[in-house]
C-alpha positions as CSV (number, residue, x, y, z in Angstrom):
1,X,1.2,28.1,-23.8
2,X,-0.7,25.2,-26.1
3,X,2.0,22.7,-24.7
4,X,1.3,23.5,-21.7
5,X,-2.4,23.3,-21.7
6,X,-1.9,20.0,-23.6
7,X,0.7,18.7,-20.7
8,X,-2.2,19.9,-18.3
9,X,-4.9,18.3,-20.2
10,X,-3.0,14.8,-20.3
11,X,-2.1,14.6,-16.4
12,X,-5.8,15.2,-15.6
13,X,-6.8,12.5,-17.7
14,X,-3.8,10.2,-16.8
15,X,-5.3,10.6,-12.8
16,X,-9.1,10.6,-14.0
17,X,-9.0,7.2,-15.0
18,X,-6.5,5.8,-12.6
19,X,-3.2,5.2,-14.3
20,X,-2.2,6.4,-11.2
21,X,-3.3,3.9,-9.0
22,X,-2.6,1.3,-11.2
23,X,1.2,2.2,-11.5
24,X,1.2,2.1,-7.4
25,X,0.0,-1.1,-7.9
26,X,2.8,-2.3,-9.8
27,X,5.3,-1.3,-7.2
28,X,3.9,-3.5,-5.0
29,X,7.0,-5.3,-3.3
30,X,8.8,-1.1,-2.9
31,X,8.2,1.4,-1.1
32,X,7.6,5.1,-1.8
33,X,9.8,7.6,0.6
34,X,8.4,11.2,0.0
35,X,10.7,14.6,0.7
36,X,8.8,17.9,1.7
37,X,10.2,20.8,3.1
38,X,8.3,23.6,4.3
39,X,4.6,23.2,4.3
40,X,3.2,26.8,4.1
41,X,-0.7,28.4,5.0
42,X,-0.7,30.0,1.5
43,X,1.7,29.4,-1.5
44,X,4.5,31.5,-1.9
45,X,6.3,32.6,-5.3
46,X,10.0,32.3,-5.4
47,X,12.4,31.3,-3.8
48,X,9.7,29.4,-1.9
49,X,7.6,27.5,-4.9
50,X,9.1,24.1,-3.8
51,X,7.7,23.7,-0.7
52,X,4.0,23.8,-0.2
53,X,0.8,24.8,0.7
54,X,-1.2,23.1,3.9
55,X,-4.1,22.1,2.3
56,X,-2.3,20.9,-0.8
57,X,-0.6,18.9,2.0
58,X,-3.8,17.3,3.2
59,X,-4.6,16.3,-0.1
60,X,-1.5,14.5,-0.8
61,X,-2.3,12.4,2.6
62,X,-5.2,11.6,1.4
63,X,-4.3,10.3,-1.9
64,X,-1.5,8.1,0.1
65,X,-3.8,6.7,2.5
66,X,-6.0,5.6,-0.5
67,X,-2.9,3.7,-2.1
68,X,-0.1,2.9,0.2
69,X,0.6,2.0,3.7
70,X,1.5,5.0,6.2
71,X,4.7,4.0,8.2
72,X,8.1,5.5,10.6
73,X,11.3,4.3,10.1
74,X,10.6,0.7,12.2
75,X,8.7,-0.8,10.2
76,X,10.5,1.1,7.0
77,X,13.5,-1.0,8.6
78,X,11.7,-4.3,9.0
79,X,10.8,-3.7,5.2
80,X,14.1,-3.3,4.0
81,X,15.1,-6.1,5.6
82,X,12.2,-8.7,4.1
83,X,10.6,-9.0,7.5
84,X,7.1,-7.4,6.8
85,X,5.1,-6.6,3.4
86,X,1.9,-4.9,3.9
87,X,-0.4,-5.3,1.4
88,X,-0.5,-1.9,0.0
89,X,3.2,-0.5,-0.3
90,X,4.9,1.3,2.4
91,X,5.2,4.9,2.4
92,X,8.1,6.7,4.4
93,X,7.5,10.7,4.9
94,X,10.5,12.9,5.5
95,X,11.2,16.1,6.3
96,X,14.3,18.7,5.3
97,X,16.2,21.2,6.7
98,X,13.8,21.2,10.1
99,X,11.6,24.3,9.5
100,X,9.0,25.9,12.3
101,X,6.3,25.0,9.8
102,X,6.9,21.4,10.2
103,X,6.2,21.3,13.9
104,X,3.2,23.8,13.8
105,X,1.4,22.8,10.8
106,X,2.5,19.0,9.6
107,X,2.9,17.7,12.6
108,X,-0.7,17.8,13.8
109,X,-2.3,17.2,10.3
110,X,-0.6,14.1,10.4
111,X,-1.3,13.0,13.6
112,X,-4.8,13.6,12.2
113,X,-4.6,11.4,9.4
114,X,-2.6,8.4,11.1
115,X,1.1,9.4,9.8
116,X,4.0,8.7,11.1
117,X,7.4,10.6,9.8
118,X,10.9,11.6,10.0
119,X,12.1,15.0,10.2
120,X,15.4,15.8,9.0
121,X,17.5,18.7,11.2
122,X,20.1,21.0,10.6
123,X,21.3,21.0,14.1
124,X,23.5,24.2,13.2
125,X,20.2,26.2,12.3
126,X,18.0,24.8,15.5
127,X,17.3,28.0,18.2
128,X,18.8,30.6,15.4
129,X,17.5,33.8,13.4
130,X,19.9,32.4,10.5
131,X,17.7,31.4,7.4
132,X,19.4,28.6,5.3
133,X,22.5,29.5,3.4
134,X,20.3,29.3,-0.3
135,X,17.9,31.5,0.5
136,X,20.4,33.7,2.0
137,X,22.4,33.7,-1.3
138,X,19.0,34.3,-3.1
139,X,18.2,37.7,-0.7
140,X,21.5,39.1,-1.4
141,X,21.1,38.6,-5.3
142,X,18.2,40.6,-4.9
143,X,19.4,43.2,-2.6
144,X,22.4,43.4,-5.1
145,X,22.5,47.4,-6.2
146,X,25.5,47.3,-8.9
147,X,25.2,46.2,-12.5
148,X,27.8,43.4,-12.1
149,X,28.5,40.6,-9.5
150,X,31.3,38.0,-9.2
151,X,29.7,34.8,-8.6
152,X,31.7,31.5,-7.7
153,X,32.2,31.2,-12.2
154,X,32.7,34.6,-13.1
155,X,31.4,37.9,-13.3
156,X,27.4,38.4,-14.2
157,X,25.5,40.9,-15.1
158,X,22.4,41.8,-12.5
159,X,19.2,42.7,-14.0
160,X,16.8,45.2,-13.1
161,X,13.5,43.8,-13.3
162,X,12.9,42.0,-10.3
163,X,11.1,39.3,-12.7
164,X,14.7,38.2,-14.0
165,X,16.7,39.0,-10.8
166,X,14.9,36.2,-9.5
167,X,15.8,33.8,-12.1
168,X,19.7,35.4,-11.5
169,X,19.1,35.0,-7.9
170,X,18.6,31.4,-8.5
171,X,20.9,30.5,-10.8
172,X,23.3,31.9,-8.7
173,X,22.3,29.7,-5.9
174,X,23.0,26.8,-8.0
175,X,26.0,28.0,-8.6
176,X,27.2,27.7,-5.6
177,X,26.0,24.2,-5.0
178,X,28.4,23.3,-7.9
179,X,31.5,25.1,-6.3
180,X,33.8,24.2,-3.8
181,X,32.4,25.0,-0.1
182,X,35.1,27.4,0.4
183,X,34.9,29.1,-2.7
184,X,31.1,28.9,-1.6
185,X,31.8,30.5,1.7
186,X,33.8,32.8,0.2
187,X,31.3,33.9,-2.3
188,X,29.3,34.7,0.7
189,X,30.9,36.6,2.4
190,X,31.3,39.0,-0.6
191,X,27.8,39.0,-0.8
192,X,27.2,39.6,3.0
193,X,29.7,42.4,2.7
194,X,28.7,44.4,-0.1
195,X,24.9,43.9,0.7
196,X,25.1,45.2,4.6
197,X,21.2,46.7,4.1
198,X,20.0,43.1,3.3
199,X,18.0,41.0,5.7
200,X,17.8,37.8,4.4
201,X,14.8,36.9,6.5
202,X,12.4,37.7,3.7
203,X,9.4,35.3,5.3
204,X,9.5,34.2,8.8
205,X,6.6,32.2,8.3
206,X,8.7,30.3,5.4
207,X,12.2,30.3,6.9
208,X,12.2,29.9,10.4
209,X,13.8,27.0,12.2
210,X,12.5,25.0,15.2
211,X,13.6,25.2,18.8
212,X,15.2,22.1,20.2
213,X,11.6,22.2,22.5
214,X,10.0,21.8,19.3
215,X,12.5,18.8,18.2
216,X,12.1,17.1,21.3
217,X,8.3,17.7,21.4
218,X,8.3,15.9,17.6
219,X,9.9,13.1,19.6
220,X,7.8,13.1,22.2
221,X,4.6,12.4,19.6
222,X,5.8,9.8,17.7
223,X,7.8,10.9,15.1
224,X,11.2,9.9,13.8
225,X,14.5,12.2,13.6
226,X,17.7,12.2,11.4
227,X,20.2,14.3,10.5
228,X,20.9,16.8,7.8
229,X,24.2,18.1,8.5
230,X,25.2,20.6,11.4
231,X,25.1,23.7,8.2
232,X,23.5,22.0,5.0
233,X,26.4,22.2,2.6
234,X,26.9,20.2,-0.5
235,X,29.0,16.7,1.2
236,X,31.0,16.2,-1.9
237,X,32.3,20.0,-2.0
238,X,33.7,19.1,1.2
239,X,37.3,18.4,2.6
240,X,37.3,15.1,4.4
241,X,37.7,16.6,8.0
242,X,34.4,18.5,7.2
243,X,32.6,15.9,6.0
244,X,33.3,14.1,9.3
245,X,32.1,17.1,11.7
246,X,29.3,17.3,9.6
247,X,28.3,14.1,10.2
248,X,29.4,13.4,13.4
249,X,28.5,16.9,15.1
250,X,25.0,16.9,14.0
251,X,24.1,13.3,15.3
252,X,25.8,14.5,18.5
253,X,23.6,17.0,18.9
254,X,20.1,15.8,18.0
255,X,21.1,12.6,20.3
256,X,22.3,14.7,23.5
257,X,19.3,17.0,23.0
258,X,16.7,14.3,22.4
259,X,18.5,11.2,24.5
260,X,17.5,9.0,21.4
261,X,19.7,7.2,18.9
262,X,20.0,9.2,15.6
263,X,20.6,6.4,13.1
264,X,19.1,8.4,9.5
265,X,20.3,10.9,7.1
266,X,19.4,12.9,4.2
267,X,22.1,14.1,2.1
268,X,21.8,18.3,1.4
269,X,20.1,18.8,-1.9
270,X,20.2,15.1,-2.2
271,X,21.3,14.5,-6.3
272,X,23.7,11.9,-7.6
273,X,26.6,14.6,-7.9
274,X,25.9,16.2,-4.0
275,X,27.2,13.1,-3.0
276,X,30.0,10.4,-3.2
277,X,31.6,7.0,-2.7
278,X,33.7,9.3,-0.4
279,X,30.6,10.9,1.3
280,X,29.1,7.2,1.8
281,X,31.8,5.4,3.4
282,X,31.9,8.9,5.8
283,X,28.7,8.3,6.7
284,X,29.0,4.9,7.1
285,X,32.0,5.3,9.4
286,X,29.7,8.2,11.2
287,X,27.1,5.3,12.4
288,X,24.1,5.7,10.4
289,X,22.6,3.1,9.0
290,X,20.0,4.7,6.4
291,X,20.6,7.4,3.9
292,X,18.7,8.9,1.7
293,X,18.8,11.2,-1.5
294,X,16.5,12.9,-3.6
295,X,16.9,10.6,-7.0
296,X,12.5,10.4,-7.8
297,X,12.5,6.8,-8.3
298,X,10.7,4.7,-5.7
299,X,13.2,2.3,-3.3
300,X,13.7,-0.9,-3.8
301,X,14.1,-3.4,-1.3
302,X,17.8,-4.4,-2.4
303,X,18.8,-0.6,-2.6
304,X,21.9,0.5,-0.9
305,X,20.7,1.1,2.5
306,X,23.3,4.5,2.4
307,X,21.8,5.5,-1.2
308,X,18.1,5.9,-0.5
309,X,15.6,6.6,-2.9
310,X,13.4,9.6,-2.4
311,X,10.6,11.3,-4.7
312,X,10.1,14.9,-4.8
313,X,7.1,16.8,-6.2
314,X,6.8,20.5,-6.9
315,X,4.8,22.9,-4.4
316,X,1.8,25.0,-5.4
317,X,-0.1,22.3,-8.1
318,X,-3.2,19.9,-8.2
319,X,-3.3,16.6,-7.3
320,X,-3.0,15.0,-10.5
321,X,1.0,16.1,-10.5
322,X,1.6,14.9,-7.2
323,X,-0.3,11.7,-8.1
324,X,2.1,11.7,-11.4
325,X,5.3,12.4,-9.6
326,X,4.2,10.3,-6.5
327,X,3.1,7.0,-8.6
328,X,6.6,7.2,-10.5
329,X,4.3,7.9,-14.0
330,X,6.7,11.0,-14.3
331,X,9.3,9.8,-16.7
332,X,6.0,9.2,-18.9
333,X,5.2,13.3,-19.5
334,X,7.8,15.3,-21.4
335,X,9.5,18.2,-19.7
């Protein structure tokens, strides 16, 4: 509890007297690419604490209006390639997995506030009830009613406080990020069949996936769309031919239901290990010509146009940690 009061303590002052700003400063030939998810009207406890609130949302434009330079993937493009420099560093907002939320809440608070952004879908979860394959894992943990599950490494024992079936739930789901996909389908099945009372729709508000209307009405406003996949698995637990439908399907799709040129993507889950030498000549053979992970350093200009930098920062906290983790000041604070 003291080192967290005394980690609290130091990001307020570390914002308060601009450390923050100044670091922005310094990055003044990159460019900051930020990855949300959903963006919820009230914060959620797990497995939704990632993703976050509206208004902490609105804060975070504000902050990056104040310090950076708002722009879509054009003018991301003509900064990659040493055509433009605004004076303030360019800042790229993306989107994953394609949630409801995204249309009904981000979209028009940043039309608002003068931001442009691209929205990564999974074409396979557009105009479905499914929720996405993590959070079905994580319903089914929790639905579990035996003292013992097989996950994809072995056999676990299953808790009974909820408290620390969640923690289960998620370590479960990582897990099976770390397995093959079809030992990860596999897995899920099991789960699906030995949980039949479970519906994995635990928050509609959270969970739910757009429309194509709602895609093509993000087009129709501005915005910018990529890919994530046709069914968000983990690229590099993939056999070659499904990498290649993966890539290829989903672009299909967006471009027949949009009629516009799909040319970005954003690798599932997004670390160095969900995603290979093998999974980047794929997607260059697929046709994109951007992609991007989740590695929280800010992009440089010379980066690997297929290896993108993106910065993440967790849901449901002030704005002095987004202003840490969005400045690149992180690696400064102990864990």
């Amino acid at each position: 509890m003291l080192k967290e009061m005394i980690k609290k303590v130091g990001v307020s002052a570390f914002a308060r007297v601009g450390i923050d700003r100044l670091a922005v400063r310094l990055h003044a030939r990159d460019a900051l690419v930020l990855v949300y998810h959903a963006i919820l009207s009230e914060a959620k406890d797990e497995p939704f604490r990632y993703h976050h609130t509206i208004d902490e949302f609105e804060a975070h434009l504000d902050w990056l209006g104040a310090n950076c330079t708002p722009v879509g993937l054009a003018d991301f493009a003509r900064w990659k390639l040493g055509e433009w420099q605004p004076r303030k560093p360019p800042i790229l907002l993306t989107f994953d997995d394609g949630y409801r939320n995204n249309a009904a809440l981000a979209a028009p608070l940043l039309i608002k506030k003068g931001f442009p952004a691209l929205f990564f879908i999974v074409s396979g979860y557009v105009d479905g009830a499914r929720v996405l394959w993590p959070d079905e894992v994580f319903s089914r943990v929790l639905a579990w009613t035996g003292t013992s599950l097989d996950d994809p490494n072995g056999t676990v024992l299953v808790p009974e406080s909820q408290e620390a079936r969640r923690t289960l739930a998620l370590s479960v789901v990582e897990a099976c990020k770390n397995s093959t996909d079809a030992r990860r389908r596999e897995f899920m099945a099991y789960l699906a069949r030995e949980t039949p009372q479970c519906d994995p729709l635990l928050d509609p508000g959270v969970q739910a996936f757009m429309t194509w209307n709602d895609v093509r009405a993000l087009s129709a406003a501005g915005f910018d769309l990529g890919s994530h996949t046709v069914t968000h698995p983990i690229l590099s637990n993939l056999e070659p031919e499904q990498l290649r439908e993966e890539l290829l399907e989903s672009r299909a799709a967006i471009e027949m239901q949009t009629g516009l040129q799909c040319t970005a993507l954003a690798y599932p889950n997004g670390l160095s290990r969900d995603f290979s030498d093998l999974v980047v000549a794929a997607t260059a053979q697929a046709g994109y010509d951007f992609a991007f992970t989740v590695s929280n350093r800010w992009c440089l200009r010379a980066r690997d146009p297929l290896r993108l930098d993106r910065v993440g920062s967790p849901g449901h906290r002030d704005i002095a940690t987004f202003a840490l983790h969005a400045s690149g000041c992180r690696r400064w604070f102990p864990h």
